[in-house]
C-alpha positions as semicolon CSV with decimal commas, in nm:
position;residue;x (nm);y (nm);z (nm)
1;X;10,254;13,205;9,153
2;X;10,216;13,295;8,807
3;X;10,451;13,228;8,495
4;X;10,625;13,569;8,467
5;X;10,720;13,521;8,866
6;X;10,845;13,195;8,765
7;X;11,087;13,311;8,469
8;X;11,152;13,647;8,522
9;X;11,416;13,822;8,745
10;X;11,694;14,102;8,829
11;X;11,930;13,824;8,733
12;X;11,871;13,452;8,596
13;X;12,101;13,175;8,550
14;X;12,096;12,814;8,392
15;X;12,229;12,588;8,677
16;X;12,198;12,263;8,489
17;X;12,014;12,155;8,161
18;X;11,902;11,723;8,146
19;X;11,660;11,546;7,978
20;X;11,515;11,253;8,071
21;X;11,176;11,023;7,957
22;X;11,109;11,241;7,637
23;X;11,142;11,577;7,851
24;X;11,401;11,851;7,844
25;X;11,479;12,033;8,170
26;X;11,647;12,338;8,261
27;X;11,705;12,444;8,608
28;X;11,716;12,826;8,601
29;X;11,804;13,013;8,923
30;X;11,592;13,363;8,959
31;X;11,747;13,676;9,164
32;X;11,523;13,889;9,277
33;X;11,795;14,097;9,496
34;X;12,085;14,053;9,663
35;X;11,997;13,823;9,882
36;X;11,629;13,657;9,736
37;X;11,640;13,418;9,491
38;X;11,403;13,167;9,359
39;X;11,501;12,807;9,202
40;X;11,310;12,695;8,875
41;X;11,243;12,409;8,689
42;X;11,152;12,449;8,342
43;X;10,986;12,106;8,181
44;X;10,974;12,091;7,778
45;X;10,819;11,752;7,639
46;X;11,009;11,625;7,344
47;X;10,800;11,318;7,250
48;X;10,456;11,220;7,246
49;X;10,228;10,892;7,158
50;X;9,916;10,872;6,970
51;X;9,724;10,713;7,217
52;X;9,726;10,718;7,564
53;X;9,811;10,952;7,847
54;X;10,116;11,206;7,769
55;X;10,352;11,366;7,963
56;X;10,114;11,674;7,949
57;X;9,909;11,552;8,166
58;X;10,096;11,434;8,455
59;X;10,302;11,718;8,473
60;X;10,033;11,956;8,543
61;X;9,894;11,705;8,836
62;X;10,267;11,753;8,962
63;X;10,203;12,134;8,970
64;X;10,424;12,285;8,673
65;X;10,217;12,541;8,479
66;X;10,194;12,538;8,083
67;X;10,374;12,882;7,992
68;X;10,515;13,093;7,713
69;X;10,900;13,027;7,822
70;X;11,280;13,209;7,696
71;X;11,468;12,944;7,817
72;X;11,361;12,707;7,594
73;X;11,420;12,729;7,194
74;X;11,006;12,605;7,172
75;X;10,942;12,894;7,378
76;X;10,736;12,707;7,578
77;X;10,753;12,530;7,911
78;X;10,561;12,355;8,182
79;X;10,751;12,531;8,526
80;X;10,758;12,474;8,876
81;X;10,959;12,640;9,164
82;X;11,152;12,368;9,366
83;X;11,371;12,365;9,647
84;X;11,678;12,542;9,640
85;X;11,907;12,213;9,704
86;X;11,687;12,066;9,436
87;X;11,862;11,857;9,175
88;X;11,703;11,843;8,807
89;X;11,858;11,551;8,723
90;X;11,700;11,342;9,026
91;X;11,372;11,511;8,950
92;X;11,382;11,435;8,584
93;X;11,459;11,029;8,688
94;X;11,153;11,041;8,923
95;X;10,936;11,192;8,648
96;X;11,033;10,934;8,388
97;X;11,056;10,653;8,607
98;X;10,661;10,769;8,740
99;X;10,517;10,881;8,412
100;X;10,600;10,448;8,313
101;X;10,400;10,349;8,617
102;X;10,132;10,609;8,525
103;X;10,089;10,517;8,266
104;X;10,110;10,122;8,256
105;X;9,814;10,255;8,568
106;X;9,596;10,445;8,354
107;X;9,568;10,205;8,053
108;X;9,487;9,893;8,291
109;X;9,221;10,049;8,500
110;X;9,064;10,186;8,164
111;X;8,999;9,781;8,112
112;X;8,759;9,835;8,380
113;X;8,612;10,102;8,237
114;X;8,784;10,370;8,539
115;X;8,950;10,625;8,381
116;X;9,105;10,898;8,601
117;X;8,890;11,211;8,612
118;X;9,199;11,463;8,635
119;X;9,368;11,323;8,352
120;X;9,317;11,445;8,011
121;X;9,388;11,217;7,749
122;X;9,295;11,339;7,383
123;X;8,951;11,168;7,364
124;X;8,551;11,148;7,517
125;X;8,530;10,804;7,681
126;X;8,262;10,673;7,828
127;X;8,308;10,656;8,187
128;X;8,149;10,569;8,539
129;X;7,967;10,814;8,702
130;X;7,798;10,842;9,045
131;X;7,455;10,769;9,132
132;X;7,227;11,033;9,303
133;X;7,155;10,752;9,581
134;X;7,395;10,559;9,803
135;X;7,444;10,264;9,513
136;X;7,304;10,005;9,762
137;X;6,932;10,078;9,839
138;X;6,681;10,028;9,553
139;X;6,313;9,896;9,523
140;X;6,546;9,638;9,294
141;X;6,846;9,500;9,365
142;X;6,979;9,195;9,151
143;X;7,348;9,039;9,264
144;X;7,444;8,937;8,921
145;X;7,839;8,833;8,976
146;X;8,101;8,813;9,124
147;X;8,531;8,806;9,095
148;X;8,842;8,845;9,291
149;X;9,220;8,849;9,288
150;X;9,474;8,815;9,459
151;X;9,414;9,167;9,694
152;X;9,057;9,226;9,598
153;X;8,714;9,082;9,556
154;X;8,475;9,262;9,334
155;X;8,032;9,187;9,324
156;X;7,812;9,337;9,036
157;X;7,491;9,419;9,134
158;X;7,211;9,551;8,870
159;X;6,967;9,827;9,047
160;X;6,672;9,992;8,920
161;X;6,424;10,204;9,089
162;X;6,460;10,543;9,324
163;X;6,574;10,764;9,013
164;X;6,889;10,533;8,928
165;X;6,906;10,199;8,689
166;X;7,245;10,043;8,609
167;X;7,529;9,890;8,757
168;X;7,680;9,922;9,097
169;X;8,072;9,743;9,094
170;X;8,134;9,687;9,443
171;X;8,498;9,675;9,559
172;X;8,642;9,501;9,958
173;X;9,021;9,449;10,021
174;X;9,115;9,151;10,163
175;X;9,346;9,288;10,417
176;X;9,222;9,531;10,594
177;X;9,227;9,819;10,704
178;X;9,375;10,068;10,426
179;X;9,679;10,281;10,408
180;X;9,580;10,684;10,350
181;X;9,737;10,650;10,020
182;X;9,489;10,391;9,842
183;X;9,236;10,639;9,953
184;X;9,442;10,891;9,812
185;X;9,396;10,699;9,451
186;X;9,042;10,634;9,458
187;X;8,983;10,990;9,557
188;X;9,225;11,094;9,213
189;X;9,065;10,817;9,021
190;X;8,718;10,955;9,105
191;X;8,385;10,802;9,125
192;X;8,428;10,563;9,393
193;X;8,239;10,621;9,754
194;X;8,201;10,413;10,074
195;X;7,942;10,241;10,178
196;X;7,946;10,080;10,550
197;X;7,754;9,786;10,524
198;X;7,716;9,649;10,182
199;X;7,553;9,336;10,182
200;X;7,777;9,190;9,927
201;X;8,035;9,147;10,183
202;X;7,778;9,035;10,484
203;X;7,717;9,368;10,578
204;X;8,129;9,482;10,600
205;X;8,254;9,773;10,427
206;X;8,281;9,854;10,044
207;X;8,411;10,094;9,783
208;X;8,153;10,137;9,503
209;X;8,093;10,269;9,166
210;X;7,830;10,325;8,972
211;X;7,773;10,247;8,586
212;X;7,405;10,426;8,454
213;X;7,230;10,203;8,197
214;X;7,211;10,397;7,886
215;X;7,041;10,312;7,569
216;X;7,049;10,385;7,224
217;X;7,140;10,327;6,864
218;X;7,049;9,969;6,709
219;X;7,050;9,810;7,017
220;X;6,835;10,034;7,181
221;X;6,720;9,759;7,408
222;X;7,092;9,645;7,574
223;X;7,243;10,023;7,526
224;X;7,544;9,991;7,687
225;X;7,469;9,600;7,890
226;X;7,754;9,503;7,698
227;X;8,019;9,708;7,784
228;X;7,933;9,761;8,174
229;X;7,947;9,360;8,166
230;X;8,265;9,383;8,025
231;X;8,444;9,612;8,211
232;X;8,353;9,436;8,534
233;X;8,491;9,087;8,354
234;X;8,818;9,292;8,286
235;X;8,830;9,384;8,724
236;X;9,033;9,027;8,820
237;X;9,265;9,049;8,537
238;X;9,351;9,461;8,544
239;X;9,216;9,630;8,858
240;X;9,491;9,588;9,106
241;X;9,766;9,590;8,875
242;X;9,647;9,904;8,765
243;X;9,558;10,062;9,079
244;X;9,931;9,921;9,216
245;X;10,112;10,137;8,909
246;X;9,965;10,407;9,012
247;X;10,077;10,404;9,388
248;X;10,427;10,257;9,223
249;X;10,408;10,585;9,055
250;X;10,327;10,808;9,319
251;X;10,635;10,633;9,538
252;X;10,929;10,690;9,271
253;X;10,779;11,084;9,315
254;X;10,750;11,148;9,665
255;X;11,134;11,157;9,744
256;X;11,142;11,461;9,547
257;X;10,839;11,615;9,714
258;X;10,618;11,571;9,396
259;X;10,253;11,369;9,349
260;X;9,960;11,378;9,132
261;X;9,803;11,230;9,486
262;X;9,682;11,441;9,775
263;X;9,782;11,193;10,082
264;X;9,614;11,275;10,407
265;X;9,928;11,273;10,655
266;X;9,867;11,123;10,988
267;X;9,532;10,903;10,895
268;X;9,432;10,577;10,838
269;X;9,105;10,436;10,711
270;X;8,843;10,353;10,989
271;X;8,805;9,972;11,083
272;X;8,488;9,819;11,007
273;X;8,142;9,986;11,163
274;X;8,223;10,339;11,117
275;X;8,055;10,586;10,920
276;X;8,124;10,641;10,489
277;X;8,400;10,814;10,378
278;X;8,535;10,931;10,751
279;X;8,865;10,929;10,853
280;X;9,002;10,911;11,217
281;X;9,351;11,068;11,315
282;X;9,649;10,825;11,428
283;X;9,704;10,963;11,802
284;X;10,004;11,081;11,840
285;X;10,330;10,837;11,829
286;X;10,570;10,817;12,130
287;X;10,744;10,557;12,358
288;X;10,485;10,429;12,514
289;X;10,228;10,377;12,232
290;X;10,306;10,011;12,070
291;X;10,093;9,916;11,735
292;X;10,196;9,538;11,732
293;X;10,293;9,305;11,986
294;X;10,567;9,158;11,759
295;X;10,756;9,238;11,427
296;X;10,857;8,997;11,215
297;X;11,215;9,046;11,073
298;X;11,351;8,747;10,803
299;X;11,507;8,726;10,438
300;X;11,282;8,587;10,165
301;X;11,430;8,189;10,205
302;X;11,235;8,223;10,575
303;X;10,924;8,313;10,453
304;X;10,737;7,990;10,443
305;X;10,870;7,982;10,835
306;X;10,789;8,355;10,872
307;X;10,476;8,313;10,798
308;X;10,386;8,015;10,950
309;X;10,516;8,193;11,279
310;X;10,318;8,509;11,221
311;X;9,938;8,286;11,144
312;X;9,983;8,102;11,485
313;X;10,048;8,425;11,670
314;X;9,793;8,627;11,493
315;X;9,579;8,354;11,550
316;X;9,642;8,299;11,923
317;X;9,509;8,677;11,923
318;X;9,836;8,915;11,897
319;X;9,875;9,140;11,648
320;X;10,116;9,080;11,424
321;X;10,355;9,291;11,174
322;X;10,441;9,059;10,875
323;X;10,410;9,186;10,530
324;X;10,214;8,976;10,357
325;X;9,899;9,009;10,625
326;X;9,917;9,430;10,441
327;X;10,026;9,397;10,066
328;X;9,758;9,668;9,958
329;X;9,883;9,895;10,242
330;X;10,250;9,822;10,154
331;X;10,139;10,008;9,760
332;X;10,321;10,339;9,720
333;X;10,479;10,408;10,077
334;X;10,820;10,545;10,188
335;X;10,932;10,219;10,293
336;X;11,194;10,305;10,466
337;X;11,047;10,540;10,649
338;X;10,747;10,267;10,760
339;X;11,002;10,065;10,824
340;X;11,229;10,205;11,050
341;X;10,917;10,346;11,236
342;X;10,754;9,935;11,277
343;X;11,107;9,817;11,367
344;X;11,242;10,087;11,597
345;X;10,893;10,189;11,737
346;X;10,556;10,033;11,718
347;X;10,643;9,711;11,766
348;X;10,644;9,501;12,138
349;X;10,917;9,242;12,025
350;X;11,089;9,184;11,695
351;X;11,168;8,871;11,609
352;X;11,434;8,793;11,394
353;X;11,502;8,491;11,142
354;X;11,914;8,505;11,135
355;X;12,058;8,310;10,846
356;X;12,330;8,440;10,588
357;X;12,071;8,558;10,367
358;X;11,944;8,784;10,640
359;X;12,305;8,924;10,699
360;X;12,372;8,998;10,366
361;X;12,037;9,170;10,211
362;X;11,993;9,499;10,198
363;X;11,631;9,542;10,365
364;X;11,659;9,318;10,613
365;X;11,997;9,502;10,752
366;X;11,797;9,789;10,741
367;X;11,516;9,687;10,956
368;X;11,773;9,507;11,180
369;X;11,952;9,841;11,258
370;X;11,601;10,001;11,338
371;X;11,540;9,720;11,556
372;X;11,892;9,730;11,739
373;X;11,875;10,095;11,778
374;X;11,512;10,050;11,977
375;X;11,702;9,744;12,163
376;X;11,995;10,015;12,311
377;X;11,704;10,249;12,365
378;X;11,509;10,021;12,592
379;X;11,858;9,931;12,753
380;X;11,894;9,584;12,751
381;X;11,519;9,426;12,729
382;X;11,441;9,111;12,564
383;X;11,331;9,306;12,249
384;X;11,483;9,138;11,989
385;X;11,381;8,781;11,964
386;X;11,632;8,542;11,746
387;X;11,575;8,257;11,592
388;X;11,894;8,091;11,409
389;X;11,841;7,930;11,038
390;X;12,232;7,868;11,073
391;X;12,504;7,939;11,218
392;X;12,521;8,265;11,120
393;X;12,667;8,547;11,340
394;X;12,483;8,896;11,304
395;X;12,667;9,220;11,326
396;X;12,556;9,420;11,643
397;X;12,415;9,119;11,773
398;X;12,591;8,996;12,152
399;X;12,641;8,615;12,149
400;X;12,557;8,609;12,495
401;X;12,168;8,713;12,375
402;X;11,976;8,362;12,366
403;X;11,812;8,220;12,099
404;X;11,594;7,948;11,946
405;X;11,738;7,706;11,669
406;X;11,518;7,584;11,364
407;X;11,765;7,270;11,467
408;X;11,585;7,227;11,790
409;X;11,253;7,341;11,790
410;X;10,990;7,326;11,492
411;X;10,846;7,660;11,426
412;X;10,522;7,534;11,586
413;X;10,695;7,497;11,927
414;X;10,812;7,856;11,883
415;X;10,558;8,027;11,807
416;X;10,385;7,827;12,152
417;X;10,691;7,944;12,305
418;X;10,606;8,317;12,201
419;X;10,261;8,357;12,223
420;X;10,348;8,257;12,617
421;X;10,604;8,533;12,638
422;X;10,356;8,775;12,466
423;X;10,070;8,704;12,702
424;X;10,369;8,774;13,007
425;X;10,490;9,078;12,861
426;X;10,457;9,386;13,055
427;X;10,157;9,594;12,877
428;X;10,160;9,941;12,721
429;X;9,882;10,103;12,509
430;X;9,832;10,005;12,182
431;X;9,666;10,214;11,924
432;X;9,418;10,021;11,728
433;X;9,302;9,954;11,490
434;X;9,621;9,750;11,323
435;X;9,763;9,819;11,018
436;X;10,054;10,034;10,879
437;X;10,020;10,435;10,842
């Protein structure tokens, strides 16, 4: 759709005028006829920095186009059509609210010396480019260090020989596998590829990137050795919190149908063993298909029990839904959404930490409706699972349901007590591998 579709009309009106994060908006409604219109939103930036990514450049990765514009006394505009329920104002708080994250995103991953391909930013930088080979093979191939954090764990290998010489930064989660949107982010980030079997991680899977040595100038014998060095260094400190803005950034957008990300619905990222850079569809979801053999449900004073729980089950060889085994997939989702389909769907059993916490916090009531709404669904099973912190009483919870008591049983002996009622359960298919899509 070009510009003059997008402010021109039989008719147009200004439904609402905000402004919001250093932008000016103006909804304008087009009429075409009697019956056709078209709903606008017209996008003027007020404020800039002098350094750093602008508001130009996200909003063209959220699909307005830069135009000559009457509606605005610049006379210019960056426009989008949007729905016809679509409110400015809510738009305008997503934008501001993501542009933040962006940006916070953008400046930490430049640390590392990644700096988003798609994203214009007022000045040459010297970035990492991709090899012409597969950033693994070489007639030389020199580990030289390595880092982690707290998600991550990053290897620098030096490789010379085969028509490439420089640095390969290779990159492994620690929980795997990978929600569609980090892919989503390396893919807008650009320059990273996957590689099988790297042999930094005994021969799992990595993410890679490639930094060519260069020379030149004064110190024409360690061109750019120092910089390459240091942008790896910068990877523990700046890497995930950069990559997590980003997806933070892409989550405050996607209520309001907008992303500078291109998320492949209904895919995951294969397990371990499968070939680079493919994906493999999620079959399709219904009553029978189960993703976990339990859900764990609690409010963040039962986490230390939570968790204990959810190691000895996982352990014992069940697989287990309990946030912190996922924190990278958890970047940038719909929540609720993920949710209410774990809770209410994908899930064997759901157990349940009750305490008045629990009954009073705001996530926690939502996944307990999910899982109360799957429990009247499967008409009376044994799939929700309580264990009492207190003496709590749960709304939409029958007294007459039994539980286990943190008063009588150590979580040890409960989670003995499950893994027997797991391996008893009646079986349905599972979809594998684990992880939340």
């Amino acid at each position: 759709m070009n510009h003059h579709e997008l402010h021109s009309a039989l008719k147009t009106t200004v439904v609402a005028q905000v402004a919001d994060g250093g932008i000016e908006y103006k909804h304008v409604r087009l009429q075409h006829g009697k019956d056709s219109f078209l709903d606008t939103l017209h996008a003027h930036p007020s404020s800039f920095t002098s350094s750093g990514p602008q508001t130009t450049d996200l909003l063209p990765l959220l699909g307005f186009q830069k135009s000559p514009c009457a509606f605005h006394v610049a006379r210019e505009c960056y426009c989008r059509a949007i729905p016809e329920n679509g409110a400015a104002a809510q738009i305008a708080a997503a934008v501001a609210a993501a542009f933040c994250s962006f940006d916070t995103g953008v400046r930490e991953l430049e640390n590392c010396g990644v700096h988003p391909r798609a994203v214009a930013i007022g000045r040459r930088v010297s970035g990492l480019v991709r090899t012409r080979g597969d950033g693994h093979v070489a007639p030389k191939s020199e580990r030289m260090k390595e880092s982690e954090d707290e998600f991550f764990r990053f290897v620098f290998t030096f490789i010379d020989g085969a028509g490439d010489k420089g640095w390969t930064t290779h990159y492994r989660a620690k929980h795997m596998p990978l929600a569609p949107e980090f892919q989503a982010a390396l893919d807008f980030l650009g320059g990273f590829s996957r590689f099988a079997e790297c042999p930094e991680f005994d021969f799992d899977g990595c993410w890679w990137r490639f930094t060519p040595f260069e020379s030149g100038g004064h110190e024409a014998f360690r061109g750019n050795v120092d910089y390459a060095h240091r942008c790896f260094d910068a990877h523990a400190a700046h890497f995930s919190r950069g990559l997590q803005a980003l997806l933070t950034a892409h989550a405050a957008l996607a209520p309001q149908g907008l992303s500078f990300l291109e998320v492949a619905p209904q895919q995951i990222l294969e397990s371990e063993g499968s070939e680079p850079e493919e994906h493999r569809e999620v079959p399709p979801r219904g009553e029978g298909v189960r993703r976990y053999d339990v859900a764990i449900s609690f409010a963040g004073p039962e986490r230390e029990h939570a968790e204990e729980l959810a190691t000895r089950v996982r352990a014992a060889g069940f697989e287990v839904f309990y946030d912190g085994f996922y924190p990278e997939q958890l970047w940038g989702r719909d929540l609720v959404s993920l949710f209410d389909r774990v809770y209410r769907k994908e899930a064997r059993h759901c157990v349940m930490f009750i305490s008045r916490e629990y009954a009073k916090r705001m996530w926690t009531n939502h996944e307990r409706r999910s899982a109360q709404a799957r429990a009247l669904e499967d008409k009376g099973s044994d799939y929700i699972l309580p264990i009492r912190t207190d003496d709590t009483d749960l709304d939409g919870l029958p007294p007459t349901v039994g539980y286990l008591s943190l008063s009588e049983f150590s979580v040890g002996q409960i989670a003995e007590l499950l893994v027997e009622k797991l391996r008893g359960s009646a079986t349905s298919p599972r979809v594998a591998p684990p992880g939340p899509t």
